[in-house]
VOVEX-368758 format. One line per 3 residues: number of its first residue (from 1); for each residue x, y, z of C-alpha. Coordinates in Angstrom, 2 decimals. Layout:
N
NUM	X:Y:Z ~ ...;
//
This chain:
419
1	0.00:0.00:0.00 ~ 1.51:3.39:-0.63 ~ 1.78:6.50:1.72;
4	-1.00:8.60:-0.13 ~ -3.72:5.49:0.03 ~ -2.21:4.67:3.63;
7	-3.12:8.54:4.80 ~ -6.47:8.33:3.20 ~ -7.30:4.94:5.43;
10	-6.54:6.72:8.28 ~ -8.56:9.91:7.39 ~ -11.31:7.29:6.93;
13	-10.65:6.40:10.73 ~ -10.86:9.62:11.69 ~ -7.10:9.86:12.84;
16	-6.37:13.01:10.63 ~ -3.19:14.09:12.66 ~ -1.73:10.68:11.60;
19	-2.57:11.44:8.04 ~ -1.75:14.66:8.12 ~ 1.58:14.01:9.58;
22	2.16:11.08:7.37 ~ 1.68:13.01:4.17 ~ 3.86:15.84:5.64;
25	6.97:13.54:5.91 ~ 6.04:12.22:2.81 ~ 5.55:15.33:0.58;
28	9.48:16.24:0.92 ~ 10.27:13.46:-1.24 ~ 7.07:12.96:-3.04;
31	7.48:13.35:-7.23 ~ 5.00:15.66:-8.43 ~ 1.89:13.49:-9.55;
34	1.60:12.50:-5.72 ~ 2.33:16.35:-5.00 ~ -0.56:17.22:-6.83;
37	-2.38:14.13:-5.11 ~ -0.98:15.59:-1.80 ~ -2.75:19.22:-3.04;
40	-6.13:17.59:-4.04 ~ -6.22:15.43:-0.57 ~ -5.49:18.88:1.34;
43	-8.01:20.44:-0.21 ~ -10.73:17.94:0.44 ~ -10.16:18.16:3.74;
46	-10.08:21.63:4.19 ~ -6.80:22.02:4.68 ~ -6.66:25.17:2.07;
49	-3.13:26.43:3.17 ~ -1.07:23.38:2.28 ~ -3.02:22.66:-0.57;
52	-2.27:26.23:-1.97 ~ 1.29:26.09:-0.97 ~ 1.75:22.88:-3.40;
55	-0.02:24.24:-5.93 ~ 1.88:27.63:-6.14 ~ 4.91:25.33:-6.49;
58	4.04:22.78:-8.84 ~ 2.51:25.81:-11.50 ~ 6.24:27.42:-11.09;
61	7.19:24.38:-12.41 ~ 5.05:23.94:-14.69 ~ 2.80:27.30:-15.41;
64	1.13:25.86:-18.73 ~ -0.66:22.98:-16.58 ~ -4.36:23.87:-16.47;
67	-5.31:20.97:-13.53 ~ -3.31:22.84:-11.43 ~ -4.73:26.58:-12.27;
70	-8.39:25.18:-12.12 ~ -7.51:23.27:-8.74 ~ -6.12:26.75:-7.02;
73	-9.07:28.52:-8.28 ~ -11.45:26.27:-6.49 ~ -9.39:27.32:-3.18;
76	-9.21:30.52:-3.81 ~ -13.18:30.72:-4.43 ~ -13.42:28.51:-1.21;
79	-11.38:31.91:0.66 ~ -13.25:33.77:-1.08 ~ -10.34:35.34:-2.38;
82	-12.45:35.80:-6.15 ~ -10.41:38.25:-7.61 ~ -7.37:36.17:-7.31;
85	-9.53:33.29:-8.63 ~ -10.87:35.43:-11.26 ~ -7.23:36.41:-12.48;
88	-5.96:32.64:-12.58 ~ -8.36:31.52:-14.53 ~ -8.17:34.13:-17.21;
91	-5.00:32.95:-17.76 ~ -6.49:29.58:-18.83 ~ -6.00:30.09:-23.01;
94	-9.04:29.41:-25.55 ~ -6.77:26.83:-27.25 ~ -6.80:24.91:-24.01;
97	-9.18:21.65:-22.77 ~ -9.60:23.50:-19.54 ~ -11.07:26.55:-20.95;
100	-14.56:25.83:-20.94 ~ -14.26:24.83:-17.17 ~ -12.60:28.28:-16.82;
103	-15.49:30.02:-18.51 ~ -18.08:28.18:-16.05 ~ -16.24:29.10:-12.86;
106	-15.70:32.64:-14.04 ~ -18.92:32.78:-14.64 ~ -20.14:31.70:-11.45;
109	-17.73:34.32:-9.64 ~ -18.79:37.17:-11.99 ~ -22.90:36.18:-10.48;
112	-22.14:36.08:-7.69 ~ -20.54:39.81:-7.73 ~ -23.33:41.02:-8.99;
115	-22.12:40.77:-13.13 ~ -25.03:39.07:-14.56 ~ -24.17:40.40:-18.00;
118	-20.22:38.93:-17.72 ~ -21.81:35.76:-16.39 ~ -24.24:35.30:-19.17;
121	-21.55:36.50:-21.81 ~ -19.08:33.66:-20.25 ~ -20.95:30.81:-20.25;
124	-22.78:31.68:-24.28 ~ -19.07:31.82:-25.00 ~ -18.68:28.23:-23.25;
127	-22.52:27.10:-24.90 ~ -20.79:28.06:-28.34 ~ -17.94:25.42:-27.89;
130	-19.51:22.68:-26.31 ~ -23.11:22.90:-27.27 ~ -24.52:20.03:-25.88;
133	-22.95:20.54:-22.74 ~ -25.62:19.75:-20.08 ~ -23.70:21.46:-17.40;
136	-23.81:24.88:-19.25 ~ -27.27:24.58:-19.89 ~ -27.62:24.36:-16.04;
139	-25.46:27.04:-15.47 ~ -27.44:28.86:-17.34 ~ -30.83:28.05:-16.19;
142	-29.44:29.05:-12.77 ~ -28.28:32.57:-13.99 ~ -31.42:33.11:-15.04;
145	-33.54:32.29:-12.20 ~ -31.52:34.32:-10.22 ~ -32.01:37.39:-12.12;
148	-36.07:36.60:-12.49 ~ -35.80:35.88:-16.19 ~ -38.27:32.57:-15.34;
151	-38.82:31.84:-18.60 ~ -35.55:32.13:-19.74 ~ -34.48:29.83:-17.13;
154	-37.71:27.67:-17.69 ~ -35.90:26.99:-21.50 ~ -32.75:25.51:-20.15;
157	-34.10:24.10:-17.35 ~ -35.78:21.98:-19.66 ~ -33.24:20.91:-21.97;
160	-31.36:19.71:-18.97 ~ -34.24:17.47:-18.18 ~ -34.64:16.15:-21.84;
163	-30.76:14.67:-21.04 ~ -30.61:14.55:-17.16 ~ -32.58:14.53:-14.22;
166	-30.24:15.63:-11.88 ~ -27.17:18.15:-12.44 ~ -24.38:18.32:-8.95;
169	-27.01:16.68:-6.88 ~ -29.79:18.82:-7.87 ~ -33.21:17.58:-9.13;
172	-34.16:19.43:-12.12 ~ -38.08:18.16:-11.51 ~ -37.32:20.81:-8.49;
175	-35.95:23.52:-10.23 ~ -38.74:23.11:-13.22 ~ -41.41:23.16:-10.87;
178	-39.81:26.29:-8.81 ~ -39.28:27.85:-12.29 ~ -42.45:27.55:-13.66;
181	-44.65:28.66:-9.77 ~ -42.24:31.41:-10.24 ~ -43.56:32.53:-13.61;
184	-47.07:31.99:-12.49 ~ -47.87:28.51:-14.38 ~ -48.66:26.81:-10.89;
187	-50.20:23.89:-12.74 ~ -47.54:23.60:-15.01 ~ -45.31:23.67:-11.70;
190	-47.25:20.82:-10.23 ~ -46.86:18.68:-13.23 ~ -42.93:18.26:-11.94;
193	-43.86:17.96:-8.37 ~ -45.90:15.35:-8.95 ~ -42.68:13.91:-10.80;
196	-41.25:12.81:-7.99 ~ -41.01:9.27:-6.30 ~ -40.00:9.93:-2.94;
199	-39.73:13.86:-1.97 ~ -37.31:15.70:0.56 ~ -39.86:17.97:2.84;
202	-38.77:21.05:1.78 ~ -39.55:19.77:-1.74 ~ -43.00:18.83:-0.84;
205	-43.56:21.88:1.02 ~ -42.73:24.26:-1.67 ~ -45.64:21.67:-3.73;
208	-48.04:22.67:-1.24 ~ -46.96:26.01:-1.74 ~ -47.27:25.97:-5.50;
211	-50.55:24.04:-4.76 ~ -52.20:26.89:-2.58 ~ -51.29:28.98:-5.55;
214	-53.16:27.44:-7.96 ~ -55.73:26.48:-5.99 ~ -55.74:23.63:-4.93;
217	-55.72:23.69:-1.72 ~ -56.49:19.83:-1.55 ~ -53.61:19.46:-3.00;
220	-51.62:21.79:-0.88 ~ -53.48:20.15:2.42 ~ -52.13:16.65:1.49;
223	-48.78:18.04:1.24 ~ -48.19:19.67:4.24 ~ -49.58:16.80:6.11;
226	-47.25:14.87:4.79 ~ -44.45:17.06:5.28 ~ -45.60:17.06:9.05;
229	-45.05:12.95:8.87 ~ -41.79:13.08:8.03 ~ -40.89:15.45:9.89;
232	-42.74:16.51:12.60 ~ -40.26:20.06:13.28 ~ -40.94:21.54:10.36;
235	-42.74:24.89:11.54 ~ -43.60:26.11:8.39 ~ -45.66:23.61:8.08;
238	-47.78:24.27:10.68 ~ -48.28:27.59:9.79 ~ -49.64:26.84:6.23;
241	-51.41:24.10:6.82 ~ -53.55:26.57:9.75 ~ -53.91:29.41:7.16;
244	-55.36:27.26:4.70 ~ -57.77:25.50:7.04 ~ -58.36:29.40:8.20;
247	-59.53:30.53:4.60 ~ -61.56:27.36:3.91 ~ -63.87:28.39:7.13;
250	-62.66:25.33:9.28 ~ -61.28:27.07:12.21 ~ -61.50:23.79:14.40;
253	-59.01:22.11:12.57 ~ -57.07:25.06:12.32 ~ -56.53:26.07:15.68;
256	-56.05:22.61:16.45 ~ -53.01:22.31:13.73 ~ -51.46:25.69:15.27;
259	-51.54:24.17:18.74 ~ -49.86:21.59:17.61 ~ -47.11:23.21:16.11;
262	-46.77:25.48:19.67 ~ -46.41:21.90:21.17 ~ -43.29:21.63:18.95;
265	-41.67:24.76:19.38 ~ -42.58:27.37:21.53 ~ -40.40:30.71:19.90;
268	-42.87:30.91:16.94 ~ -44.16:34.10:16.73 ~ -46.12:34.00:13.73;
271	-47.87:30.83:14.85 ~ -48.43:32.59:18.30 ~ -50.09:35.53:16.53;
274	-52.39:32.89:13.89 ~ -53.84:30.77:17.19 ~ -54.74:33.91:18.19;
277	-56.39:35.58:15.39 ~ -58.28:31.56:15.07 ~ -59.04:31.95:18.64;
280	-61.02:34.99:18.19 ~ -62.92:33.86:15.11 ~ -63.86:31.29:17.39;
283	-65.09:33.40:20.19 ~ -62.07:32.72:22.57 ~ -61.22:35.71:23.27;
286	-59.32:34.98:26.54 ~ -57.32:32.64:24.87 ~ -56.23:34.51:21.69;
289	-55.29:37.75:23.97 ~ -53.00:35.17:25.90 ~ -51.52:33.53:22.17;
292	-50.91:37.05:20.62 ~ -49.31:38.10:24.20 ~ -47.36:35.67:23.17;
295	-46.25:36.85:20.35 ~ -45.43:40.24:21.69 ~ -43.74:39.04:24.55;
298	-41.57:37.16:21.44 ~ -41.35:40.41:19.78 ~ -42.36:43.52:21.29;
301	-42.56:45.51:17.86 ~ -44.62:42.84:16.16 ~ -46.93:45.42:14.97;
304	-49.50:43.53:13.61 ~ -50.01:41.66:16.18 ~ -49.67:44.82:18.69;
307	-52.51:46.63:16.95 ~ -54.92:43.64:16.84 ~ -54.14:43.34:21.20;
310	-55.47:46.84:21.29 ~ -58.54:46.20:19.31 ~ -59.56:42.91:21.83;
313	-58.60:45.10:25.01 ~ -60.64:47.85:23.58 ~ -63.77:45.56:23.11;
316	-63.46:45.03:26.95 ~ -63.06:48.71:27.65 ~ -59.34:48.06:28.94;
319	-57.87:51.13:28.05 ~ -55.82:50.87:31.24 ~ -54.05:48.03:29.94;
322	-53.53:49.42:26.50 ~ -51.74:52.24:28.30 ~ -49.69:49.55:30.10;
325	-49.19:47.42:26.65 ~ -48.11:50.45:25.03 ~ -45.57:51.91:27.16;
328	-43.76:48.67:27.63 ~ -43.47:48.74:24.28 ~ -42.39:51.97:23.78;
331	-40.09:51.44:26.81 ~ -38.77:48.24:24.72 ~ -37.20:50.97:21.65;
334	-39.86:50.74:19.57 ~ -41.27:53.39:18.10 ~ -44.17:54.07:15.87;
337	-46.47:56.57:14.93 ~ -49.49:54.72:15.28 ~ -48.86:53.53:18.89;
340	-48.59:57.10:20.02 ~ -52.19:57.52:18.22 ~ -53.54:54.81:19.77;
343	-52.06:55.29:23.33 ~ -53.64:59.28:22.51 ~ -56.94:57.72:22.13;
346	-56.71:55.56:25.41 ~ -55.35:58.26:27.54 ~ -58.63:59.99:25.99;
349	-60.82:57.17:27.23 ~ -59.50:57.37:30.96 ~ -59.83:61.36:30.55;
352	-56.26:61.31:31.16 ~ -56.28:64.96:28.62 ~ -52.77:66.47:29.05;
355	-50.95:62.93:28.16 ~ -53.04:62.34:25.28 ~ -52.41:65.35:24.07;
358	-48.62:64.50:24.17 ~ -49.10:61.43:22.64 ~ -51.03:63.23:19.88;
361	-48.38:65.64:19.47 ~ -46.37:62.68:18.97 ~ -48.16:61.15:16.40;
364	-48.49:64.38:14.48 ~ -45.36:64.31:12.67 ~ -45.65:61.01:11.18;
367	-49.55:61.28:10.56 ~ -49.90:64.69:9.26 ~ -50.53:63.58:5.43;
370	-53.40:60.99:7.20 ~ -56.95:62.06:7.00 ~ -58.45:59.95:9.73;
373	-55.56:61.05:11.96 ~ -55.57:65.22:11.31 ~ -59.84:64.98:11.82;
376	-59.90:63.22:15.38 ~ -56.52:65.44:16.37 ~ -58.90:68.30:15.22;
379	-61.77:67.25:17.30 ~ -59.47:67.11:19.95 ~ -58.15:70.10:19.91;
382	-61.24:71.72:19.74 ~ -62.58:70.10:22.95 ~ -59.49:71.02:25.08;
385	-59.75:74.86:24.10 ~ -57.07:75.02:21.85 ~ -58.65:76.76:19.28;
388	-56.15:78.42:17.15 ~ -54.48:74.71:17.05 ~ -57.51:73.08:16.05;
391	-58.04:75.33:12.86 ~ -54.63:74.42:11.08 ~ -55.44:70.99:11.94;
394	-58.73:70.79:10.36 ~ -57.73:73.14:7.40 ~ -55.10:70.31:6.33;
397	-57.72:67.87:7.08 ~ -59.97:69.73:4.41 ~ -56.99:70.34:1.71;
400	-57.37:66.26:1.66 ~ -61.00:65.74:2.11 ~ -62.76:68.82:0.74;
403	-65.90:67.56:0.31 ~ -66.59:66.90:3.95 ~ -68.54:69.99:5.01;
406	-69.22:68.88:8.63 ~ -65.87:70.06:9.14 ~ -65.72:73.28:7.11;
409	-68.89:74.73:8.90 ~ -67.16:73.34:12.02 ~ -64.06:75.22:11.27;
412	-65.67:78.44:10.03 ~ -67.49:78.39:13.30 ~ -64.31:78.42:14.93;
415	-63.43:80.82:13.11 ~ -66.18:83.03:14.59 ~ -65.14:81.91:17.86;
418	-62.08:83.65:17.92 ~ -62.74:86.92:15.98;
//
């Protein structure tokens, strides 16, 4: 057995110091075939620094080999050192059998910066040579989709598929059927869903999603169900499978699908906040104001589910607590225009005047442009005295709703008041 296999064996045994040291001694005597051996073994291990170091060597010696230039570009890429990467492999000439490998990986650096143009121009250049190269067709289907140009992508995609099903451990049933829901042919997308034998969960999950889009929610029910049998932890799950049962009307089911997924993880805010929305469809109120404390109590600025707490504590009259809620919030760094209308309208409720008319002030600058906003501020204004505060107020109010003329006799009466 020779060194090289003997280090791999032991890599295999998970005694990498042995190997490592083993290949060490050996490497100062090695010829340069086992060098570059050496190099490759380095680098699948993650060992980037020796690998480099005999690489940079061995292309001294010989600067024309294009193994070696195509091998250091995959280690600088894995530093991400893609300039360097990028300048290696332009040295890679047209004449040579490398160069269409080149083109690929320089167009995969030149996406990933951002060049979509470069990338595309790189790998038509490398489609023009090897034609009926399934690899560049990939490539390119993958350039596209990135960019949004689905049906652009949707063409490649497919001539992949009419050679290969799968391209570097990647279904192309998967990347048709994401292509396609992407473009907005959800049925067409469902077509390659349906393609497959035995799916991964995140595969069938994006079918249900694809499903719910066309839908069929049947469909998309099935799927997530399933998903939830194989694997019982995925949350998104959960969530989709109670939103659908939520638009179909069966809130039963529903809640009973989002208290499952709770059960599984506790830190889902989202989930929190649909149990309690469900809740209160159901007339449970007591339990969906504990599920969407929940969620605040997750995430204090989870506005949505903020505002719908103050709407339940206002149906109860609990403008105390919507104080409280709002303050700790506020108190938490987050800040928001409509909280300081809302706490304005509950200090107004417990006739708590000068701190509502802070909170109003508040408000003001964010909610100046909004109607509903500038007409109770007026109103308010009005009833506290402040006359000559009210009229600006209003007047803006009218410059966006002149036809209300409530207000303008209100305002001209004002007017009166204070000649």
């Amino acid at each position: 057995m020779n060194t090289i296999q003997q280090a791999i064996e032991l890599a295999e045994k998970n005694e990498t110091e042995k190997a490592l040291a083993l290949l060490s001694d050996y490497q100062k005597n090695a010829d340069d075939d086992s060098l570059f051996q050496i190099a490759e073994l380095y680098l699948q291990w993650g060992f980037l620094i020796e690998s480099r170091t005999i690489l940079e060597q061995l292309i001294e010696k010989y600067p024309e080999e294009t193994s070696l230039k195509l091998t250091l570009s995959d280690i600088f890429i894995e530093s991400e050192e893609d300039e360097l990467a990028i300048t290696i492999l332009n040295e890679i000439p047209e004449e040579d059998e490398g160069y269409v490998q080149a083109l690929i990986q320089l167009a995969d650096l030149y996406q990933a910066q951002g060049l979509f143009e470069v990338s595309e121009q790189k790998l038509l250049e490398a489609k023009h040579i090897d034609p009926q190269e399934s690899v560049i067709d990939f490539a390119l289907g993958e350039l596209f989709f990135s960019i949004g140009e689905y049906l652009k992508a949707i063409n490649y995609y497919e001539r992949v598929y009419a050679k290969a099903k799968e391209i570097g451990n990647v279904a192309i049933e998967d990347r048709l059927g994401e292509a396609y829901a992407a473009a907005g042919e959800y049925e067409k997308a469902l077509e390659f869903y349906k393609e497959e034998e035995d799916p991964e969960p995140d595969n069938l999950f994006k079918y249900g999603i694809t499903a719910h889009q066309a839908d069929r929610n049947d469909i998309a029910i099935k799927a997530w169900e399933h998903v939830l049998e194989i694997d019982q932890d995925y949350y998104a799950a959960y969530t989709q499978l109670a939103n659908v049962y939520k638009e179909q009307g069966t809130l039963e089911e529903a809640y009973k699908v989002a208290e499952q997924g709770l059960e599984r993880d506790s830190y889902q805010k989202e989930l929190y906040f649909l149990a309690g929305d469900i809740a209160h469809q159901l007339g449970r109120n007591a339990e969906s104001e504990e599920y969407v404390r929940q969620a605040i109590a997750l995430e204090p600025d989870y506005k949505e589910a903020v505002l719908f707490l103050i709407e339940l504590l206002k149906a109860r009259e609990a403008f105390d607590e919507i104080v409280e809620l709002i303050q700790s919030i506020k108190n938490s760094g987050a800040e928001d225009a409509l909280y300081d209308w809302e706490l304005a309208k509950a200090y107004v409720e417990i006739e708590s005047f000068g701190d509502a008319l802070n909170s109003y002030q508040e408000a003001y600058t964010s909610l100046q442009h909004d109607s509903d906003f500038l007409k109770e501020y007026g109103y308010f204004l009005t009833e506290e005295g402040r006359l000559q505060e009210a009229i600006p107020v209003l007047k803006a109010y009218l410059g966006q709703q002149p036809i209300d003329e409530d207000v303008r006799e209100h305002v001209e009466r004002l007017e009166q008041d204070l000649l």
